[in-house]
N, C-alpha and C positions, 0 to 999 in steps of 0.2 A: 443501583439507580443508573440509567442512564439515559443524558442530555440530548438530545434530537430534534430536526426540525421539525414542526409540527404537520400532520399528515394531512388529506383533503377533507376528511368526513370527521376532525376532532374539533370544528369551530365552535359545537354547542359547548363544549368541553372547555376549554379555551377562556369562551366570555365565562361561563360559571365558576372558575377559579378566579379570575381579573373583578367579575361581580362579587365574590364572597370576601376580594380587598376592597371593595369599596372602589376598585378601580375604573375609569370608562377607557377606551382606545374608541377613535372614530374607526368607522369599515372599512375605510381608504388602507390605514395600517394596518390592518389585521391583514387585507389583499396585496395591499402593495409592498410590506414589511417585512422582516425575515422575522417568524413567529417561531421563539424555542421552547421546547416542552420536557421538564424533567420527568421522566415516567418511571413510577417501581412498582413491581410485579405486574404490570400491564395496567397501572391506573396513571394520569395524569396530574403531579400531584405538585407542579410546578409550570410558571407560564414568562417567559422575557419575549415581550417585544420590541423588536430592532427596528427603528424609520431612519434610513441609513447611520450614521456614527452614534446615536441620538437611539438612548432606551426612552420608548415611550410608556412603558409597564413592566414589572419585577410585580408578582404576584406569588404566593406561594402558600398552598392548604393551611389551616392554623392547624390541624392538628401535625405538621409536620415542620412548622414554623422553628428556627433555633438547631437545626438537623443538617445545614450545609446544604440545601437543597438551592437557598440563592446565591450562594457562593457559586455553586457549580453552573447554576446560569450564568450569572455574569462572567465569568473565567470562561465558557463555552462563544459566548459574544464577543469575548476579547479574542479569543480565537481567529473570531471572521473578521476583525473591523482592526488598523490603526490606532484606531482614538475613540473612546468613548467620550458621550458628554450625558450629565443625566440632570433631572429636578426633584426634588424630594423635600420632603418636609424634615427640620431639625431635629425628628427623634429618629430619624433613621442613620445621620449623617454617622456614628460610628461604624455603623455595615459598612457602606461608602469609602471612610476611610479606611481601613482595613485592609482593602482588597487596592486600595493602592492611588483611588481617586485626589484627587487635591481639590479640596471642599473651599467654598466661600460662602458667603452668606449674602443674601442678597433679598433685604426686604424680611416676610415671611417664610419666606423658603430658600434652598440653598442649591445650590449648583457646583458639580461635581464633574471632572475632567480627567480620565486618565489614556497618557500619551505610552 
């Protein structure tokens, strides 16, 4: 597998991984964003989008869900950025944690930071 930015003609590609989480991203981030794409054997099977320090999407195929595929994004994101900051909902906070975030809870949902 490997982590890459996402290329010019992969947008369709892109939202039908982020649509099959149930995820929305406005088109501002998708254009203005740093949009990464875990790809194996030439399929696109993984989507992180970056709006500067700030993931606005972690998506990732369900049949490939549980396989390190979001690990490798967000460790690819850490890569480019200082500091991450994310929002997520409470069943995901153990990925989050894991990879090294410092989670809080805030309301319904939880917020995640790492330096």
């Amino acid at each position: 597998m490997e982590v890459r930015p996402a290329r010019p003609g992969e947008q369709a590609t892109v939202r039908g991984v982020l649509n099959a989480a149930m995820l929305s991203v406005d088109d501002d981030a998708l254009r203005d964003g740093t949009t990464l794409v875990a790809a194996a054997d030439g399929r696109v099977v993984g989507v992180l989008v970056l709006d500067g320090d700030r993931i606005a999407a972690v998506a990732v195929r369900p049949g490939r869900r549980g396989q390190g595929v979001g690990t490798a994004l967000v460790e690819a994101a850490a890569a480019r950025r200082d500091r991450l900051v994310a929002g997520f909902d409470p069943g995901v906070r153990p990925f989050y944690e894991s990879l090294g975030f410092d989670v809080e809870r805030s309301g319904e949902r939880c917020r995640g930071v790492r330096e």
